[in-house]
CHARMM-style PDB file with segment names, atoms N, HN, CA, C and O in Angstrom:
ATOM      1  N   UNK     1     145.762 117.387  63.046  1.00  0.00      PROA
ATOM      2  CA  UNK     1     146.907 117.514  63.923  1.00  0.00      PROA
ATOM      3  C   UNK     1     147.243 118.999  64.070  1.00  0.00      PROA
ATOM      4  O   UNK     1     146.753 119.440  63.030  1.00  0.00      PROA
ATOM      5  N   UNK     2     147.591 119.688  64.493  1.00  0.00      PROA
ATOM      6  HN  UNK     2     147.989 119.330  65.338  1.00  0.00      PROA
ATOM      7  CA  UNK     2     147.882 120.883  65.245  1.00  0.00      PROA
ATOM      8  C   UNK     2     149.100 120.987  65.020  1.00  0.00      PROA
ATOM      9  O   UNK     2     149.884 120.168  65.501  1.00  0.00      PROA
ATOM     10  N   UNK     3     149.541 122.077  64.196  1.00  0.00      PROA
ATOM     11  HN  UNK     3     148.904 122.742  63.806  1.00  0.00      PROA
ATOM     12  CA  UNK     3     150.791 122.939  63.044  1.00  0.00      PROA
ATOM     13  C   UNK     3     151.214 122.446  64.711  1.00  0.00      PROA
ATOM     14  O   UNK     3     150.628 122.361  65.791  1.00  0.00      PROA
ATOM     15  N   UNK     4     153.079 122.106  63.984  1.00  0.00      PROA
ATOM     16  HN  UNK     4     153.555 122.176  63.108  1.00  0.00      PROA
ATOM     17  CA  UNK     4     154.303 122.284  64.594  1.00  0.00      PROA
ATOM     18  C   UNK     4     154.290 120.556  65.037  1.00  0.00      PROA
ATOM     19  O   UNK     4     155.393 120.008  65.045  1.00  0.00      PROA
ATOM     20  N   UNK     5     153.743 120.180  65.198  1.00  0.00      PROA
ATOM     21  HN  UNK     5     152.848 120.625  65.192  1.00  0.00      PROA
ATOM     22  CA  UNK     5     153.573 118.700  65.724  1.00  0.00      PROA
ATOM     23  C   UNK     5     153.557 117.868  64.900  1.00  0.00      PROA
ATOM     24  O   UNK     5     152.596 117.950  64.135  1.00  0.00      PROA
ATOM     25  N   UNK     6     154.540 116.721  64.650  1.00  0.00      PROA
ATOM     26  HN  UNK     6     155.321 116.655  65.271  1.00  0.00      PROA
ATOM     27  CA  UNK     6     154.320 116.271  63.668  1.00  0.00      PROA
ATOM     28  C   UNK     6     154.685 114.391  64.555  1.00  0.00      PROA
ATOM     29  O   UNK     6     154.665 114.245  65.778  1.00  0.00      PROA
ATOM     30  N   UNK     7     154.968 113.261  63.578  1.00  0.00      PROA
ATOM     31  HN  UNK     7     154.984 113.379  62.585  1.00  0.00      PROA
ATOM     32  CA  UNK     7     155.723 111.740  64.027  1.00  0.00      PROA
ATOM     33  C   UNK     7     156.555 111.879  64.244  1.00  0.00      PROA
ATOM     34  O   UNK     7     157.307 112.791  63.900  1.00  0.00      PROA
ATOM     35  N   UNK     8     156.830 110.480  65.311  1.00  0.00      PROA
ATOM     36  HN  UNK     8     156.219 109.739  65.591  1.00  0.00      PROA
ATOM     37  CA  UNK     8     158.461 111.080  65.256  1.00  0.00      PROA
ATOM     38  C   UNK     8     159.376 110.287  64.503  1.00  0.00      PROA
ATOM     39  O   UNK     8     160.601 110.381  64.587  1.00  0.00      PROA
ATOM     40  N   UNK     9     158.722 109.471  63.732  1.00  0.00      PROA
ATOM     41  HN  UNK     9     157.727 109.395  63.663  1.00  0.00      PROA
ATOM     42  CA  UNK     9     159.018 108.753  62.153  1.00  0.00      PROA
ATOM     43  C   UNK     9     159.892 109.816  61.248  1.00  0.00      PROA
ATOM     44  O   UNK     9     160.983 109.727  60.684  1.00  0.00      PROA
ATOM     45  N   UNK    10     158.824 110.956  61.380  1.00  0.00      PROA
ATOM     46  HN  UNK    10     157.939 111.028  61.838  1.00  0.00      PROA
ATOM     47  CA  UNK    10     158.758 111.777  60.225  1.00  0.00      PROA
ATOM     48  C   UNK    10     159.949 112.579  60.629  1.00  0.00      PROA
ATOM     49  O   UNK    10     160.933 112.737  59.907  1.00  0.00      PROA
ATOM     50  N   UNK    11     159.763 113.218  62.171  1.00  0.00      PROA
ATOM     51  HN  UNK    11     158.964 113.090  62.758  1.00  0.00      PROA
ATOM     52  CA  UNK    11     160.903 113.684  62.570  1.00  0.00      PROA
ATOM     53  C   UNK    11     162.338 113.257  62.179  1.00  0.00      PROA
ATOM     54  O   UNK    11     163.188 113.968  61.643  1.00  0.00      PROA
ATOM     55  N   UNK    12     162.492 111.436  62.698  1.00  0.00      PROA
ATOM     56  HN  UNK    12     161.801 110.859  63.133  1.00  0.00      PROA
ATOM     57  CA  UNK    12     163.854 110.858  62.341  1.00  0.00      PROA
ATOM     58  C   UNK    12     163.906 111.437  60.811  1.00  0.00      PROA
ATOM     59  O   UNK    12     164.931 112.034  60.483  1.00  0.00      PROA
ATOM     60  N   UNK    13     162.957 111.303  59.959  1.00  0.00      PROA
ATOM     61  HN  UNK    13     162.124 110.818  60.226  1.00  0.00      PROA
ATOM     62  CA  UNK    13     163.303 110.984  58.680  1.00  0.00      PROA
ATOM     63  C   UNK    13     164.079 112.542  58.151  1.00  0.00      PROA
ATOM     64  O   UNK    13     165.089 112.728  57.472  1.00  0.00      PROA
ATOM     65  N   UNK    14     163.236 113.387  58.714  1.00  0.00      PROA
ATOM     66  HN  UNK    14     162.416 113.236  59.265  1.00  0.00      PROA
ATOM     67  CA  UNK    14     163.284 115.251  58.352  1.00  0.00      PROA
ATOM     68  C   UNK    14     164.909 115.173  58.725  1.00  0.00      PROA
ATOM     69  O   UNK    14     165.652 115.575  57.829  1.00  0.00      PROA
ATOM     70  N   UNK    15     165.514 114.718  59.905  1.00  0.00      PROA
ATOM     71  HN  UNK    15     164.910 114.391  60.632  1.00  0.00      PROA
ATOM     72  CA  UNK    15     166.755 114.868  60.523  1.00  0.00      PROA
ATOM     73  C   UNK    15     167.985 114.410  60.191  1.00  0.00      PROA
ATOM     74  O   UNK    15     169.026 115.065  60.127  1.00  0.00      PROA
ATOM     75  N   UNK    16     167.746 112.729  59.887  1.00  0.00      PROA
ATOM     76  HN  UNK    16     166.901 112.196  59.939  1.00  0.00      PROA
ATOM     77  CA  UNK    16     168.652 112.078  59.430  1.00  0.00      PROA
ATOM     78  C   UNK    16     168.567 111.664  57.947  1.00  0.00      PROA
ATOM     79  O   UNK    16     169.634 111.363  57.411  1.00  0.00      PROA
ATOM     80  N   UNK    17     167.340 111.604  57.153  1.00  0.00      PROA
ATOM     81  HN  UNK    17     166.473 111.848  57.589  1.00  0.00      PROA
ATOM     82  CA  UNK    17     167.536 110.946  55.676  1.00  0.00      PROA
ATOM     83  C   UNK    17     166.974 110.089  55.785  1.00  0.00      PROA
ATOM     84  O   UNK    17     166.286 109.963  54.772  1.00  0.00      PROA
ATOM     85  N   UNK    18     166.708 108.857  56.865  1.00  0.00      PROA
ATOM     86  HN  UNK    18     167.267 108.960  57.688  1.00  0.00      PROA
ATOM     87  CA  UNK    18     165.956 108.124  56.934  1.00  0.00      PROA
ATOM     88  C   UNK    18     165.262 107.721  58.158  1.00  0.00      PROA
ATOM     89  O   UNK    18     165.056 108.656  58.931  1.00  0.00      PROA
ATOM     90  N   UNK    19     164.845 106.558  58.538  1.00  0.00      PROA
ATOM     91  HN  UNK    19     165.013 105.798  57.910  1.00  0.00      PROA
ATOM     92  CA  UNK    19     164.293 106.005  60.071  1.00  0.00      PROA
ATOM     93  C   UNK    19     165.753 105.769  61.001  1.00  0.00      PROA
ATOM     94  O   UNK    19     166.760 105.767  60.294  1.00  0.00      PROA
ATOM     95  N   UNK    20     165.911 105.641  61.960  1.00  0.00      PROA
ATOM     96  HN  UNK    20     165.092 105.642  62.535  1.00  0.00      PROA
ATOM     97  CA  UNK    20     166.884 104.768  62.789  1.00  0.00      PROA
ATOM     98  C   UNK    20     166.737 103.327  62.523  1.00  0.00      PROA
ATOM     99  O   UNK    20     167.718 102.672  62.171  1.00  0.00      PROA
ATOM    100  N   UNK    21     165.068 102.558  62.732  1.00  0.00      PROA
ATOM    101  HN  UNK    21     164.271 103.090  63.018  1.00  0.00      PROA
ATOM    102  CA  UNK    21     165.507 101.724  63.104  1.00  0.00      PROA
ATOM    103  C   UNK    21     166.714 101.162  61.649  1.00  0.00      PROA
ATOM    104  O   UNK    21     167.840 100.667  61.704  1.00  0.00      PROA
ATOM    105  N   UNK    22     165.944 101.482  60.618  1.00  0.00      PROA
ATOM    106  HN  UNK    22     165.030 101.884  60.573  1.00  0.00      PROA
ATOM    107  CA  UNK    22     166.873 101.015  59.019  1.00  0.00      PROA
ATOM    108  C   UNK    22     168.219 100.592  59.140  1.00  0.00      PROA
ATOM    109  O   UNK    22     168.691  99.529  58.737  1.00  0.00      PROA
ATOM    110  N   UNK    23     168.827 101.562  59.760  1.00  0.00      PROA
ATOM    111  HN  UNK    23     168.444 102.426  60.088  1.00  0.00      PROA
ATOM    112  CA  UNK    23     170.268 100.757  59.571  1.00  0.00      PROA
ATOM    113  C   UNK    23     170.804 100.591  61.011  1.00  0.00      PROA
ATOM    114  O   UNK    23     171.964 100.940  61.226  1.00  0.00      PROA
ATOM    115  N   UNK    24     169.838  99.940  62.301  1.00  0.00      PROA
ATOM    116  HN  UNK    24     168.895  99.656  62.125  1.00  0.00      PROA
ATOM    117  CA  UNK    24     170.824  99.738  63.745  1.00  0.00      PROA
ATOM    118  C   UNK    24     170.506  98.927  63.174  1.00  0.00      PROA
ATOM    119  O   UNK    24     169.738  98.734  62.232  1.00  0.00      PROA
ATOM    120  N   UNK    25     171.740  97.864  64.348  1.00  0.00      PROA
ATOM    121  HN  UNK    25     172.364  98.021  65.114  1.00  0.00      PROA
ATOM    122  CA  UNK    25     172.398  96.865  64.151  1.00  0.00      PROA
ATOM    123  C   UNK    25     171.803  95.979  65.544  1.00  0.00      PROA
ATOM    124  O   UNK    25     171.708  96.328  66.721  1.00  0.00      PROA
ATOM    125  N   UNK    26     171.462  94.709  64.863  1.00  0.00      PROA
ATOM    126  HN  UNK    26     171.539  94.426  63.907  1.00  0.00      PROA
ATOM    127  CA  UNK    26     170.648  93.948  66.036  1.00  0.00      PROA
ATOM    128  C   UNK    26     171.516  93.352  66.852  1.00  0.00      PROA
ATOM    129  O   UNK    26     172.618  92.977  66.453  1.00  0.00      PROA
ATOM    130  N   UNK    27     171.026  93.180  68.305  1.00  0.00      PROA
ATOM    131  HN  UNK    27     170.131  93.485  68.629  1.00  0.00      PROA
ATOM    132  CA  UNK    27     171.686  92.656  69.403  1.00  0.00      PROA
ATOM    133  C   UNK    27     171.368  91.081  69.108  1.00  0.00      PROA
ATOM    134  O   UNK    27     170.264  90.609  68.833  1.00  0.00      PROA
ATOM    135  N   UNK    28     172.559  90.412  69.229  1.00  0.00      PROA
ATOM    136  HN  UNK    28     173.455  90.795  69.453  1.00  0.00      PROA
ATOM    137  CA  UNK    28     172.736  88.912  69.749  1.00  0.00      PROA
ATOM    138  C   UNK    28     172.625  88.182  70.681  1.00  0.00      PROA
ATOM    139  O   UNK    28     171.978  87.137  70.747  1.00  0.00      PROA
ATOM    140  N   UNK    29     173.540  88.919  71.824  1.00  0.00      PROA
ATOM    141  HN  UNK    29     174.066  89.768  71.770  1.00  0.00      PROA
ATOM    142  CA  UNK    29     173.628  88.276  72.912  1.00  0.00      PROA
ATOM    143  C   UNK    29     175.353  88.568  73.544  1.00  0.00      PROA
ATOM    144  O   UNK    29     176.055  89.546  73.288  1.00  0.00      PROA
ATOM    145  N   UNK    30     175.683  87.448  74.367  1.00  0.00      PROA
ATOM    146  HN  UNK    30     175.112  86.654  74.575  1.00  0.00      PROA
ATOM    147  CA  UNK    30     176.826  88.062  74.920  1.00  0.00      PROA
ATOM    148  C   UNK    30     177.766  87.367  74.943  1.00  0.00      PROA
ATOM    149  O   UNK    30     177.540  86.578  75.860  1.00  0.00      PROA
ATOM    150  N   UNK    31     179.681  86.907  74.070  1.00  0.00      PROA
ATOM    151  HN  UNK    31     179.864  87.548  73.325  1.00  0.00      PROA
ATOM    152  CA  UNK    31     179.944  86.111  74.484  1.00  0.00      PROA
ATOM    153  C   UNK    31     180.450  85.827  75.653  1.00  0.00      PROA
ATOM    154  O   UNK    31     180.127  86.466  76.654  1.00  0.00      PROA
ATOM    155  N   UNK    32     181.550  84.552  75.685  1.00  0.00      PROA
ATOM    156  HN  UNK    32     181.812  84.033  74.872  1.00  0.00      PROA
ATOM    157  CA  UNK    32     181.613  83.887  76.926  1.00  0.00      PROA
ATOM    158  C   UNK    32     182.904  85.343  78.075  1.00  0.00      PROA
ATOM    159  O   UNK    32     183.122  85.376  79.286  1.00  0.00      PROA
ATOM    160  N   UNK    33     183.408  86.233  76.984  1.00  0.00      PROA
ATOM    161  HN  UNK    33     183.231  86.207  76.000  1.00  0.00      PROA
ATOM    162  CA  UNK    33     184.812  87.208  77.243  1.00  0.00      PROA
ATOM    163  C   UNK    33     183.349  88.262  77.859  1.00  0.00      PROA
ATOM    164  O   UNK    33     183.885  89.238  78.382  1.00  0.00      PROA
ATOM    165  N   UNK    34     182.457  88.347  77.928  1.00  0.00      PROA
ATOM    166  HN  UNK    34     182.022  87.554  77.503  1.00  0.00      PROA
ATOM    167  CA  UNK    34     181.500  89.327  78.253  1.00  0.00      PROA
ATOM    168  C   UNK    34     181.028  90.228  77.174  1.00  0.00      PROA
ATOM    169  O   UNK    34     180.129  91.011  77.481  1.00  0.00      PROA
ATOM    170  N   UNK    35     181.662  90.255  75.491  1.00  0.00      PROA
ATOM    171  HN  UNK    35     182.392  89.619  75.242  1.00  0.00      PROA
ATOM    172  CA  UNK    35     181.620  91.377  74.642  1.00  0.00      PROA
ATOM    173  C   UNK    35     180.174  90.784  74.447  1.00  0.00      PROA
ATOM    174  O   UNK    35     179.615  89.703  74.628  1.00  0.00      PROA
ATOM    175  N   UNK    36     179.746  92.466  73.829  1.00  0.00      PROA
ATOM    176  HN  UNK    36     180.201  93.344  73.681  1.00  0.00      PROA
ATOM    177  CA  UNK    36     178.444  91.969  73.387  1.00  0.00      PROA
ATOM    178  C   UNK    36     178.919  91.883  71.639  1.00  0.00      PROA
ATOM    179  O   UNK    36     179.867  92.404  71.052  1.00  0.00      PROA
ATOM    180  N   UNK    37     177.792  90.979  71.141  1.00  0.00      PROA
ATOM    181  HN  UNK    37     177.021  90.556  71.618  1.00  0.00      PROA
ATOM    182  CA  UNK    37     177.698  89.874  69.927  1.00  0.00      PROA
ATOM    183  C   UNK    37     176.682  90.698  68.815  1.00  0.00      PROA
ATOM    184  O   UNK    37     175.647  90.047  68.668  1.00  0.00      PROA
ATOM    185  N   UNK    38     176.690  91.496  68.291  1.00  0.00      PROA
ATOM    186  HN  UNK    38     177.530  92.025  68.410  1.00  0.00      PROA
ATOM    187  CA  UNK    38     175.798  91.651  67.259  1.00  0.00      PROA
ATOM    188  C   UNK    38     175.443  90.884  66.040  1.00  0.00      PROA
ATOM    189  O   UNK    38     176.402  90.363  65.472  1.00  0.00      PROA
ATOM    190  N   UNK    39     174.337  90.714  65.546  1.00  0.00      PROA
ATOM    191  HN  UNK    39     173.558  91.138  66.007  1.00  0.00      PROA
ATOM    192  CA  UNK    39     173.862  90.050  64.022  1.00  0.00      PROA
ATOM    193  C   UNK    39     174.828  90.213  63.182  1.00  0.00      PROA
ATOM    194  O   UNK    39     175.231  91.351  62.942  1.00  0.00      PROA
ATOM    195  N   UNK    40     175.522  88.825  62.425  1.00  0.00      PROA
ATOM    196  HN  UNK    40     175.195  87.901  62.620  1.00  0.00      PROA
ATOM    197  CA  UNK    40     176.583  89.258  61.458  1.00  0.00      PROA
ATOM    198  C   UNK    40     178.024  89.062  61.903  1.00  0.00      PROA
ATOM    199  O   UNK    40     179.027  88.938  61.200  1.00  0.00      PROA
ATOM    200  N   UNK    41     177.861  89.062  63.712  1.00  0.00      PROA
ATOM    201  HN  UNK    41     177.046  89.163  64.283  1.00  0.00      PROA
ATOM    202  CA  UNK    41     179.351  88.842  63.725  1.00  0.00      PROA
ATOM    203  C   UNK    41     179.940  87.698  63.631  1.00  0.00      PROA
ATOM    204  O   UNK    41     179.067  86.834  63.711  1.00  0.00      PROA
ATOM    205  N   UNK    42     181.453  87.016  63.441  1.00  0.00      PROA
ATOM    206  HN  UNK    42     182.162  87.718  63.376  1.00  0.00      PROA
ATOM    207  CA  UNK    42     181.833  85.937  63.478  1.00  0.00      PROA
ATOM    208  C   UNK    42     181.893  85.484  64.325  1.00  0.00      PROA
ATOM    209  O   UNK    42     182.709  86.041  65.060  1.00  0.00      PROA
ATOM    210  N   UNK    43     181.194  84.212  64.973  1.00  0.00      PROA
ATOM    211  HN  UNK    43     180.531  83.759  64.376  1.00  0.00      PROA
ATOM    212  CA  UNK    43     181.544  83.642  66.374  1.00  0.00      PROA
ATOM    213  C   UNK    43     181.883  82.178  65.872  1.00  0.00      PROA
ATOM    214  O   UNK    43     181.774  81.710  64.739  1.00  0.00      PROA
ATOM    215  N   UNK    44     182.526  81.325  67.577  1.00  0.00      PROA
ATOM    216  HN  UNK    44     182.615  81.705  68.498  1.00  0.00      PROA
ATOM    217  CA  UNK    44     182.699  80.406  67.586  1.00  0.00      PROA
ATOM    218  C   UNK    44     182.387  79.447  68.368  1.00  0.00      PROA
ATOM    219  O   UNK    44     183.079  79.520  69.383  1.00  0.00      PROA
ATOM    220  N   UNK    45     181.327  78.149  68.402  1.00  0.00      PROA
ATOM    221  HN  UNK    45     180.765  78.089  67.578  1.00  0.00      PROA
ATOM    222  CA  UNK    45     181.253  77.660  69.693  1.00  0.00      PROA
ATOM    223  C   UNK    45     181.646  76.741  70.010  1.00  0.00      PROA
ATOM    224  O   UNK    45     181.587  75.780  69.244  1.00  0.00      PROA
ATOM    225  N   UNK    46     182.271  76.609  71.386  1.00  0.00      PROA
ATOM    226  HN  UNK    46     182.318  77.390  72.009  1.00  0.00      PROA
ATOM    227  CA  UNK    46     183.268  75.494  71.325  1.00  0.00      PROA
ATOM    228  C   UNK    46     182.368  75.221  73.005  1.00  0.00      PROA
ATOM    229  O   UNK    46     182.033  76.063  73.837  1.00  0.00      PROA
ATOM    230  N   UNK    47     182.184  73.628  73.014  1.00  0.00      PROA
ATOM    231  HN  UNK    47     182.457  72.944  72.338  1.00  0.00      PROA
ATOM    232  CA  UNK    47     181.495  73.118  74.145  1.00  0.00      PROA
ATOM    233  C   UNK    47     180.440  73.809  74.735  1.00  0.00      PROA
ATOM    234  O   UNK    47     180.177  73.646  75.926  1.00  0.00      PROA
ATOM    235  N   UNK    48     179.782  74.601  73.986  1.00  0.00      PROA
ATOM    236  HN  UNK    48     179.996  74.733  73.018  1.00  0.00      PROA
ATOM    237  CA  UNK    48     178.353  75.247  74.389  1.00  0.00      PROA
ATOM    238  C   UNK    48     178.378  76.414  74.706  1.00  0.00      PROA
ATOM    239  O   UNK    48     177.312  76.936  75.034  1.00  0.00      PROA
ATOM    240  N   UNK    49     179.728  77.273  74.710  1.00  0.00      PROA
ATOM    241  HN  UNK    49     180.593  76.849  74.444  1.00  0.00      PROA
ATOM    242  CA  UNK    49     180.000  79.046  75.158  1.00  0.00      PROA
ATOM    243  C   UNK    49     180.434  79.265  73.431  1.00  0.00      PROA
ATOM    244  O   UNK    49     180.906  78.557  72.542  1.00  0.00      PROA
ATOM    245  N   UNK    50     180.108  80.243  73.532  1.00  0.00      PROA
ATOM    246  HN  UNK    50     179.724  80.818  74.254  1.00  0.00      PROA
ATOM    247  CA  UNK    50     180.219  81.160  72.062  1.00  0.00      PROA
ATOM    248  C   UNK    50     180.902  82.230  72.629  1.00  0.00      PROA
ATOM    249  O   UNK    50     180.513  82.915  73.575  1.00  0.00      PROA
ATOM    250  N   UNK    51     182.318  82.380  71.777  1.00  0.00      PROA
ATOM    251  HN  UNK    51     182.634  81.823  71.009  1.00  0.00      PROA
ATOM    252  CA  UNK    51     183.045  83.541  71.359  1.00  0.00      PROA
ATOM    253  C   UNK    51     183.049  84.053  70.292  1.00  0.00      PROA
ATOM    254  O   UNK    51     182.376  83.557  69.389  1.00  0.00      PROA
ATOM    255  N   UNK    52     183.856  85.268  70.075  1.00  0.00      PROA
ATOM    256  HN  UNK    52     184.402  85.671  70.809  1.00  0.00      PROA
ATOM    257  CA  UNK    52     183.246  86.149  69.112  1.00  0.00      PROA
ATOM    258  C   UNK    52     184.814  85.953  68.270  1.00  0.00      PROA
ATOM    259  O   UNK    52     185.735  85.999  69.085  1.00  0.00      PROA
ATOM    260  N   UNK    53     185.237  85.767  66.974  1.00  0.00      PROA
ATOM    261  HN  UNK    53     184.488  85.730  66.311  1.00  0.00      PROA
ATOM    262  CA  UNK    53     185.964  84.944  66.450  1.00  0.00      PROA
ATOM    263  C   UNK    53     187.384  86.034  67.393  1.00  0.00      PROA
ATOM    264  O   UNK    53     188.346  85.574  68.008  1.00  0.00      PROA
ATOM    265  N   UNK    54     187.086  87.263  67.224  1.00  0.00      PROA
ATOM    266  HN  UNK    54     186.305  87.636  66.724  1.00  0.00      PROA
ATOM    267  CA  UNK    54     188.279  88.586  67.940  1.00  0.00      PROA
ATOM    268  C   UNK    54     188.510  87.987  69.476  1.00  0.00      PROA
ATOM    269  O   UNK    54     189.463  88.257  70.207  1.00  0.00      PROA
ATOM    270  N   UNK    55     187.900  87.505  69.642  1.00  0.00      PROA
ATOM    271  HN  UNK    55     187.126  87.285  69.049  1.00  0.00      PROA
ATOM    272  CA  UNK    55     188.512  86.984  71.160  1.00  0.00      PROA
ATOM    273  C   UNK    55     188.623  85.894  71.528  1.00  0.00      PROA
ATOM    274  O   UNK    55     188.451  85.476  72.673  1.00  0.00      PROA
ATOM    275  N   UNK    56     189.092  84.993  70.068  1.00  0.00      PROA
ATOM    276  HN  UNK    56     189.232  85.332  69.137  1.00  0.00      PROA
ATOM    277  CA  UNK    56     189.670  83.790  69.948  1.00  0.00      PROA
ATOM    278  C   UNK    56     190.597  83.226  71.596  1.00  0.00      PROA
ATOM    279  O   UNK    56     190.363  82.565  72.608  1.00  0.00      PROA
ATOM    280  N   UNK    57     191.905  84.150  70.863  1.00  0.00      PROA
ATOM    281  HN  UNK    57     192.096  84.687  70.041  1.00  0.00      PROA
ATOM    282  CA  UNK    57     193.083  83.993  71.489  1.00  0.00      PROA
ATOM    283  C   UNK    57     192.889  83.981  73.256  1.00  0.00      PROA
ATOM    284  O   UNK    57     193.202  83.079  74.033  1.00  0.00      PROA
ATOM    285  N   UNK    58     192.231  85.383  73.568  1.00  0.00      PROA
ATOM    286  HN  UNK    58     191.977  86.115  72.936  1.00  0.00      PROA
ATOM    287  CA  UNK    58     192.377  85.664  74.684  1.00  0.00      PROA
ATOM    288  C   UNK    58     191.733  84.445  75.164  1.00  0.00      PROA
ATOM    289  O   UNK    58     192.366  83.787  75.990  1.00  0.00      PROA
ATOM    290  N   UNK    59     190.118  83.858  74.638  1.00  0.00      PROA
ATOM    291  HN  UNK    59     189.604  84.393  73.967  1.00  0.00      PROA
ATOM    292  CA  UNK    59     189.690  82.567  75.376  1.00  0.00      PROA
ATOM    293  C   UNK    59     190.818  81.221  75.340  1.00  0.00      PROA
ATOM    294  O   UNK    59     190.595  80.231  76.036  1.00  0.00      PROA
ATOM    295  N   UNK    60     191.639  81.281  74.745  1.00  0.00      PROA
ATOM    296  HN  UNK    60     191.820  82.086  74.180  1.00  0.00      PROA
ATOM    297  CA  UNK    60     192.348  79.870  74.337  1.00  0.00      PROA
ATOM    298  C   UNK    60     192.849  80.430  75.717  1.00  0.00      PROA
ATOM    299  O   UNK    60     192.487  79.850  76.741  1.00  0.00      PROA
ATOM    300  N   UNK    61     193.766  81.669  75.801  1.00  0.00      PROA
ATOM    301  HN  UNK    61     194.060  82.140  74.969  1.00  0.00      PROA
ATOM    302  CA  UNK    61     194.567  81.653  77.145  1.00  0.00      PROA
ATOM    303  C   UNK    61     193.916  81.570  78.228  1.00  0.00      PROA
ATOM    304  O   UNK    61     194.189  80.644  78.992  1.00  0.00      PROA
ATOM    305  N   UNK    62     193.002  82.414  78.532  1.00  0.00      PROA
ATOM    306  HN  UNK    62     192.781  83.166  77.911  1.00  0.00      PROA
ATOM    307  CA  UNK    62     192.321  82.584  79.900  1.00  0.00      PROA
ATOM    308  C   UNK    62     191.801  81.242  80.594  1.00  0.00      PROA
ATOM    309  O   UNK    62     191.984  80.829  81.740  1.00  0.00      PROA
ATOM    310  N   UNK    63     190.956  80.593  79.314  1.00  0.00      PROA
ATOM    311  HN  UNK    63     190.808  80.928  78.383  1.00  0.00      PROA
ATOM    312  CA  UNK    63     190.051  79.614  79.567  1.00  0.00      PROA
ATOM    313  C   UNK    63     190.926  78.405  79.481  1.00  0.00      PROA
ATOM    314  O   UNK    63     190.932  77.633  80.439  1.00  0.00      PROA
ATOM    315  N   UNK    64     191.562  78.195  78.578  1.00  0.00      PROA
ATOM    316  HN  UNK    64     191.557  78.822  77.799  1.00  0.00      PROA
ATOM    317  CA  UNK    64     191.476  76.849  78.509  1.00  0.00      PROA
ATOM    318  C   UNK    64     193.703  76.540  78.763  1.00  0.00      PROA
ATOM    319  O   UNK    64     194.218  75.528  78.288  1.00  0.00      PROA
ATOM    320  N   UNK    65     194.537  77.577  79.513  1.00  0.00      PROA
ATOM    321  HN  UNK    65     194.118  78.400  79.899  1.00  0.00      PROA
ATOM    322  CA  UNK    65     195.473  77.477  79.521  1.00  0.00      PROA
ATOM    323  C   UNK    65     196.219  77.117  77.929  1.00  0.00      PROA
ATOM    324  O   UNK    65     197.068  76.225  77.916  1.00  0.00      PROA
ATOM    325  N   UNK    66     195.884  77.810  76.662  1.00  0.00      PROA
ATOM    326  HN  UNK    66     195.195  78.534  76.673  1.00  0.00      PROA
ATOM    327  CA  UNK    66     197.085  77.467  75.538  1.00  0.00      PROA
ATOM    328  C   UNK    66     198.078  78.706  75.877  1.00  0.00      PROA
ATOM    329  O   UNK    66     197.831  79.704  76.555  1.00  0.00      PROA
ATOM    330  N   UNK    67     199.377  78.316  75.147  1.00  0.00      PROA
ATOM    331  HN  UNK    67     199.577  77.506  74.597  1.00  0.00      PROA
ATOM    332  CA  UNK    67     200.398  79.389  75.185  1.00  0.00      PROA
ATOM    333  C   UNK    67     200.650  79.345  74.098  1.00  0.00      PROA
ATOM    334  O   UNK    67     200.794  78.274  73.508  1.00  0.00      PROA
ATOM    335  N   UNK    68     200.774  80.535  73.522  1.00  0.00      PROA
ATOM    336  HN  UNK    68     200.656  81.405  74.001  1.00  0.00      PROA
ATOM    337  CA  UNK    68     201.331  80.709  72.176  1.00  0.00      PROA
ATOM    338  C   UNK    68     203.272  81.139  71.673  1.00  0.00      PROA
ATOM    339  O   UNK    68     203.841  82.231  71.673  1.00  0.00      PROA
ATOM    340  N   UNK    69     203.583  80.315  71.455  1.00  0.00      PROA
ATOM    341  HN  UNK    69     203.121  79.428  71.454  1.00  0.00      PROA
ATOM    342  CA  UNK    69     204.773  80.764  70.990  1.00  0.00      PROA
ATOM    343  C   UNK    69     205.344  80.476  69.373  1.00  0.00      PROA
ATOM    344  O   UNK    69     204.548  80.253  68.461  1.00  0.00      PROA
ATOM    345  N   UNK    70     206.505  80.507  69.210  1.00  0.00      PROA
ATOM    346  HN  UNK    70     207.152  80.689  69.951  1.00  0.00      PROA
ATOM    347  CA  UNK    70     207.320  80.377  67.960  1.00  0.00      PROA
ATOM    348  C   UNK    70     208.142  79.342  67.937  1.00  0.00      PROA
ATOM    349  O   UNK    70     208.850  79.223  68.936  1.00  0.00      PROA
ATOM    350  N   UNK    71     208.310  78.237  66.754  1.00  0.00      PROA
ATOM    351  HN  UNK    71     207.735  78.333  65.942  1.00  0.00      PROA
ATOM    352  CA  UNK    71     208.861  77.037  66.806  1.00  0.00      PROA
ATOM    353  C   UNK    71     210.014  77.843  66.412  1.00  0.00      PROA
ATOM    354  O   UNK    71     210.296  78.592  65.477  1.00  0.00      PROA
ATOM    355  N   UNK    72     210.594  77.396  67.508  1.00  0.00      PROA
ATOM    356  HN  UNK    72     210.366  76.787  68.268  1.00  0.00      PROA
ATOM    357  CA  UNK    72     212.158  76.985  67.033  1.00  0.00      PROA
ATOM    358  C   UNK    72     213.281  75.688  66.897  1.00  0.00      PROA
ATOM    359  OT1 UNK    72     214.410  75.892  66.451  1.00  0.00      PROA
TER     360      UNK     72
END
């Protein structure tokens, strides 16, 4: 190989400490609110759409008309 040129393995590794791919974070998919879903996150599926457990609420309202209030 010809000084100055090296992988670009070796590169990531010289730069950061290790590879990239090591610690990204894998894609899932998308839930039903449009967020994207990574490996690991909490979801929920309710009638065949998957939400992501954080956008519970907003689907109860948007989608399915709940209102949330306080018993009094």
């Amino acid at each position: 190989m010809p000084l100055g040129i090296e992988h670009p393995m070796v590169t990531e590794i010289n730069q950061l400490g290790y590879p990239k791919d090591v610690f990204q974070e894998k894609h899932w998919g998308v839930d039903i609110m449009g967020d994207e879903v990574m490996e690991g996150d909490s979801i929920i599926e309710i009638n065949g759409e998957i939400i992501l457990e954080s956008n519970l609420e907003d689907y109860l309202i948007e989608h399915l008309g709940a209102k949330f209030t306080l018993a009094t």
